[in-house]
Chimera marker file (.cmm) of the C-alpha trace (Angstrom):
<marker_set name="trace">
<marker id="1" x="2.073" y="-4.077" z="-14.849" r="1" g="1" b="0" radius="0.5"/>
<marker id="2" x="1.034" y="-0.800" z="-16.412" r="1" g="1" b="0" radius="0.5"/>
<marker id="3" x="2.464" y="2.646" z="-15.168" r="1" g="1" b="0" radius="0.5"/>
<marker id="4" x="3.276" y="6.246" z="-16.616" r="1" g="1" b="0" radius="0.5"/>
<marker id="5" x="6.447" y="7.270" z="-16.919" r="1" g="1" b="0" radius="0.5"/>
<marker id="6" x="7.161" y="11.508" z="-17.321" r="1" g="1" b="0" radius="0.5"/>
<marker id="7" x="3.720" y="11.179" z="-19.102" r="1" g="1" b="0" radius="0.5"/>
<marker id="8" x="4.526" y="8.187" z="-21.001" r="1" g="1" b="0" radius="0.5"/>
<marker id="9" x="2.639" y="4.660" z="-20.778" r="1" g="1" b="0" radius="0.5"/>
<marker id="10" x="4.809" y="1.804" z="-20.159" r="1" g="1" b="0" radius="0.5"/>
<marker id="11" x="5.417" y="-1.937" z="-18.038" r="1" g="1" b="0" radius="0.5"/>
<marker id="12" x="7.005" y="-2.581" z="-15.471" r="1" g="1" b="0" radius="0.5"/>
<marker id="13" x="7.759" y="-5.781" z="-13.524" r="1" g="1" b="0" radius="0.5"/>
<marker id="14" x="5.803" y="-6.138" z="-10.727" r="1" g="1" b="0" radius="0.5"/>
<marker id="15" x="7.519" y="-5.840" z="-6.808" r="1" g="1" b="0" radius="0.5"/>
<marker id="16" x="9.958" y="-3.791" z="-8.171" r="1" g="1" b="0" radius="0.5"/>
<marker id="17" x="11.291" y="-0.881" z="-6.264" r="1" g="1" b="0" radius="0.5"/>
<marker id="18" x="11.716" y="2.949" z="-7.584" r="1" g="1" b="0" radius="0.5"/>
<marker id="19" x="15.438" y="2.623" z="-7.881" r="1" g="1" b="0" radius="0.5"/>
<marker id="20" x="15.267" y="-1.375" z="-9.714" r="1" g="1" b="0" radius="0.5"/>
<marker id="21" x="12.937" y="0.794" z="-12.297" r="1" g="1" b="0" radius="0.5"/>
<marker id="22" x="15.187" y="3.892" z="-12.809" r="1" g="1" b="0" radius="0.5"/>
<marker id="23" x="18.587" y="1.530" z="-13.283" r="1" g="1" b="0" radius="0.5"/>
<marker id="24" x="16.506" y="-0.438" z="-15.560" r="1" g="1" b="0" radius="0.5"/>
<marker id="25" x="15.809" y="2.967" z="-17.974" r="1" g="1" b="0" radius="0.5"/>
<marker id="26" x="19.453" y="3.714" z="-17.252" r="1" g="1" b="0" radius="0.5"/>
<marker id="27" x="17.681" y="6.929" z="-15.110" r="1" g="1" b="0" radius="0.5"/>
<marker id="28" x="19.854" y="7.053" z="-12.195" r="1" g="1" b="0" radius="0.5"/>
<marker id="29" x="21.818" y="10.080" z="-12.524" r="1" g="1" b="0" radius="0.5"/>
<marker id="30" x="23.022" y="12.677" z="-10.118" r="1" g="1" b="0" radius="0.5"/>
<marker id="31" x="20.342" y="15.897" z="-9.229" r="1" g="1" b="0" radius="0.5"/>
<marker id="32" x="17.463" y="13.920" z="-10.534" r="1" g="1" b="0" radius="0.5"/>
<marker id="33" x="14.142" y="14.626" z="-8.497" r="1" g="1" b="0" radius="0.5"/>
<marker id="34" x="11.172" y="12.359" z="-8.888" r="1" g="1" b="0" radius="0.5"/>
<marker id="35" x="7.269" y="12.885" z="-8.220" r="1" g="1" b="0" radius="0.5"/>
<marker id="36" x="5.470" y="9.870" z="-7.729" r="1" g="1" b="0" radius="0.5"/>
<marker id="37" x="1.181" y="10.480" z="-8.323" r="1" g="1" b="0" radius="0.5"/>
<marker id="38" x="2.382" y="14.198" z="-7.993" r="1" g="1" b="0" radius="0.5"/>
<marker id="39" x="4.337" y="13.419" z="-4.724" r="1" g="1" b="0" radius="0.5"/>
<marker id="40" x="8.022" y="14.456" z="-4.386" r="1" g="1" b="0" radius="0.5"/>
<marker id="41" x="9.251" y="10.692" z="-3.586" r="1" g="1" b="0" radius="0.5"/>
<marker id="42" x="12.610" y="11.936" z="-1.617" r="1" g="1" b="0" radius="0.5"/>
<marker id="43" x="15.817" y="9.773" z="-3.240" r="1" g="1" b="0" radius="0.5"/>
<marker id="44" x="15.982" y="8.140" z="0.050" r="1" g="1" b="0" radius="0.5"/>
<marker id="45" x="13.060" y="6.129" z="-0.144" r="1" g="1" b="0" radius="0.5"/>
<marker id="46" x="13.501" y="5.149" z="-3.530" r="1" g="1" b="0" radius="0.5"/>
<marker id="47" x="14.938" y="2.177" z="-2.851" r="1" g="1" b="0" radius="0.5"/>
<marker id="48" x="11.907" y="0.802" z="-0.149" r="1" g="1" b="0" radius="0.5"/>
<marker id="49" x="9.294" y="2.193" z="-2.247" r="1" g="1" b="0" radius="0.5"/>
<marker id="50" x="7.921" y="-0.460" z="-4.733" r="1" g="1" b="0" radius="0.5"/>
<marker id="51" x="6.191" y="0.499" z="-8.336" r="1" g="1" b="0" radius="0.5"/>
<marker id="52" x="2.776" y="0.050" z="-7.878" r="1" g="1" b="0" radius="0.5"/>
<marker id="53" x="-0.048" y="-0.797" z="-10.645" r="1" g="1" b="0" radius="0.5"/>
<marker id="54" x="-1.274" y="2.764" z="-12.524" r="1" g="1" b="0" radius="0.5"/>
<marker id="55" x="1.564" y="4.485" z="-10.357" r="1" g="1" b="0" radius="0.5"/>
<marker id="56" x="2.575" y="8.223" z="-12.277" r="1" g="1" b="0" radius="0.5"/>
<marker id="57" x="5.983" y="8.636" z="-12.213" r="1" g="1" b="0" radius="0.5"/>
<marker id="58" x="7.425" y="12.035" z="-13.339" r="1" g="1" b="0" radius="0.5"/>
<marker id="59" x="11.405" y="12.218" z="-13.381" r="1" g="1" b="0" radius="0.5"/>
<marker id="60" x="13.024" y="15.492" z="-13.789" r="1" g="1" b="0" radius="0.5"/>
<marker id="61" x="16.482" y="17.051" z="-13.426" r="1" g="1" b="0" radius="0.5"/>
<marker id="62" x="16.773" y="19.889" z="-10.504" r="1" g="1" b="0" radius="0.5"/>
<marker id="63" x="18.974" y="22.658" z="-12.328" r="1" g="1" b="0" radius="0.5"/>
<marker id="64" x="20.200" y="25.857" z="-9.727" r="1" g="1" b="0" radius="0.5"/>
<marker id="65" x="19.765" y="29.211" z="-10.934" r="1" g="1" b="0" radius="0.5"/>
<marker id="66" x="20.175" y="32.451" z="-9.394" r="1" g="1" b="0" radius="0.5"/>
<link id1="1" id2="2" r="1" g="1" b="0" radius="0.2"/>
<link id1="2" id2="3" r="1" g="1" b="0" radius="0.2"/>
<link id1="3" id2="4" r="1" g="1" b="0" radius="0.2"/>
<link id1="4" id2="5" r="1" g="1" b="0" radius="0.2"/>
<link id1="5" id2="6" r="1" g="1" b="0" radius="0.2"/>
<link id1="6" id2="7" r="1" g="1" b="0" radius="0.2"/>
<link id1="7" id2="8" r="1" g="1" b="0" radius="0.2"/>
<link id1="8" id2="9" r="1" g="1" b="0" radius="0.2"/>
<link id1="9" id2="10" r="1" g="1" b="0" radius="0.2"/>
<link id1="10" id2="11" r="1" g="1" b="0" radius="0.2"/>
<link id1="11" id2="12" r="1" g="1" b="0" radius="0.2"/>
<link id1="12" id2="13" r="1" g="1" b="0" radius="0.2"/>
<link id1="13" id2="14" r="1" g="1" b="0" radius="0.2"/>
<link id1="14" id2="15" r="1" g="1" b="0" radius="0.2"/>
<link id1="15" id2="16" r="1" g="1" b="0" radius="0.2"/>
<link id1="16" id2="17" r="1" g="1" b="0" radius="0.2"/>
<link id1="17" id2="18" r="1" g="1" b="0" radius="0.2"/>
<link id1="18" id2="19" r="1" g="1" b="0" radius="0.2"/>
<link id1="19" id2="20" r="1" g="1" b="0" radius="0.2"/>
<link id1="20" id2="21" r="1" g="1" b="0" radius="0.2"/>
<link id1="21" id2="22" r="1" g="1" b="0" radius="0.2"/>
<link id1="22" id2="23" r="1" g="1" b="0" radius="0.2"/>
<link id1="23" id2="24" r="1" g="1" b="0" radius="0.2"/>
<link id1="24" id2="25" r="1" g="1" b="0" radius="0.2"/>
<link id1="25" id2="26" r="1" g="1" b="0" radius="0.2"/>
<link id1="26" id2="27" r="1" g="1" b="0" radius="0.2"/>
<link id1="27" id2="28" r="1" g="1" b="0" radius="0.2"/>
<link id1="28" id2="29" r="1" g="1" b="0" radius="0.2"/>
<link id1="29" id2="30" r="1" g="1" b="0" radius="0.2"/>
<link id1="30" id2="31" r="1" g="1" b="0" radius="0.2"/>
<link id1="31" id2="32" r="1" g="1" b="0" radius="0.2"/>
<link id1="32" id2="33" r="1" g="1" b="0" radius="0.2"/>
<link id1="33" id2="34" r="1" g="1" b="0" radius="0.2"/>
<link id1="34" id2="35" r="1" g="1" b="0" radius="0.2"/>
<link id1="35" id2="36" r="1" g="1" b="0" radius="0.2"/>
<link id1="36" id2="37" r="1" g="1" b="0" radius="0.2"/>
<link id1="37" id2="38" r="1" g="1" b="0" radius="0.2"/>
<link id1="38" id2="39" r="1" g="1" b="0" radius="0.2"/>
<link id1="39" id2="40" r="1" g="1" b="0" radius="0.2"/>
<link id1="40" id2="41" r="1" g="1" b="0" radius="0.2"/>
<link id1="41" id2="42" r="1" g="1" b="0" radius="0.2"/>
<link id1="42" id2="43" r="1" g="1" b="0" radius="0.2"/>
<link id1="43" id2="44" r="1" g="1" b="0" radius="0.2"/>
<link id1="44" id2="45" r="1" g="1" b="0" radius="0.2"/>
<link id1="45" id2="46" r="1" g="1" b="0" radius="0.2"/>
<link id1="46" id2="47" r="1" g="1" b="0" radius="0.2"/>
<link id1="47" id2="48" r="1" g="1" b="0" radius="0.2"/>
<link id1="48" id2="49" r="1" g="1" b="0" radius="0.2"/>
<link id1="49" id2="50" r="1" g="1" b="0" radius="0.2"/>
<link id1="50" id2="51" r="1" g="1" b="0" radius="0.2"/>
<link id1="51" id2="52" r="1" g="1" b="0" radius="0.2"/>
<link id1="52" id2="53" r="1" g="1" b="0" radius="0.2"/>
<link id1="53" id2="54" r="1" g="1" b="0" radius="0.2"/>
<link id1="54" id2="55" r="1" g="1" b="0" radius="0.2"/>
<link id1="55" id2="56" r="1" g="1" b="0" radius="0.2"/>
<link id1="56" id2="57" r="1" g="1" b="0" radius="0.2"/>
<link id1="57" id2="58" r="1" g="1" b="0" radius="0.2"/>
<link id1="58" id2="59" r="1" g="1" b="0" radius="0.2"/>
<link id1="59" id2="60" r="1" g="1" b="0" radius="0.2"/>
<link id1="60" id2="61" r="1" g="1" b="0" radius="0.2"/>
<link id1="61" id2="62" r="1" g="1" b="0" radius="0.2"/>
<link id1="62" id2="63" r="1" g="1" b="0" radius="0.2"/>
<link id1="63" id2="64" r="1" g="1" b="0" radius="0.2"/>
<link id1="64" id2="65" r="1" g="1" b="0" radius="0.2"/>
<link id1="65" id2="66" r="1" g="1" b="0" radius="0.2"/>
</marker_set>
């Protein structure tokens, strides 16, 4: 099925969850933040919530400043 992923178009299997997809892109790293159709998905539903068809998935890396 056909997604976005951080702005880029891409396929996906289908049923598979948030966290399946991010292993898959070798994504799963520590501090990473991820808006789903410009929803903050919090990390601990990404392994219940399943990739749907056109889904917008934008990844990003929270960095602390101060």
């Amino acid at each position: 099925m056909q997604i976005h992923f951080n702005d880029e178009p891409m396929q996906c299997a289908a049923g598979q969850t948030v966290n399946e997809l991010l292993a898959a892109l070798n994504q799963l790293k520590p501090g990473a933040a991820l808006a789903l159709n410009q929803q903050i998905l919090p990390r601990e539903q990404w392994r219940q919530h399943i990739v749907q068809e056109g889904d917008q998935i934008l990844l990003f890396h929270v960095i602390a400043g101060g």
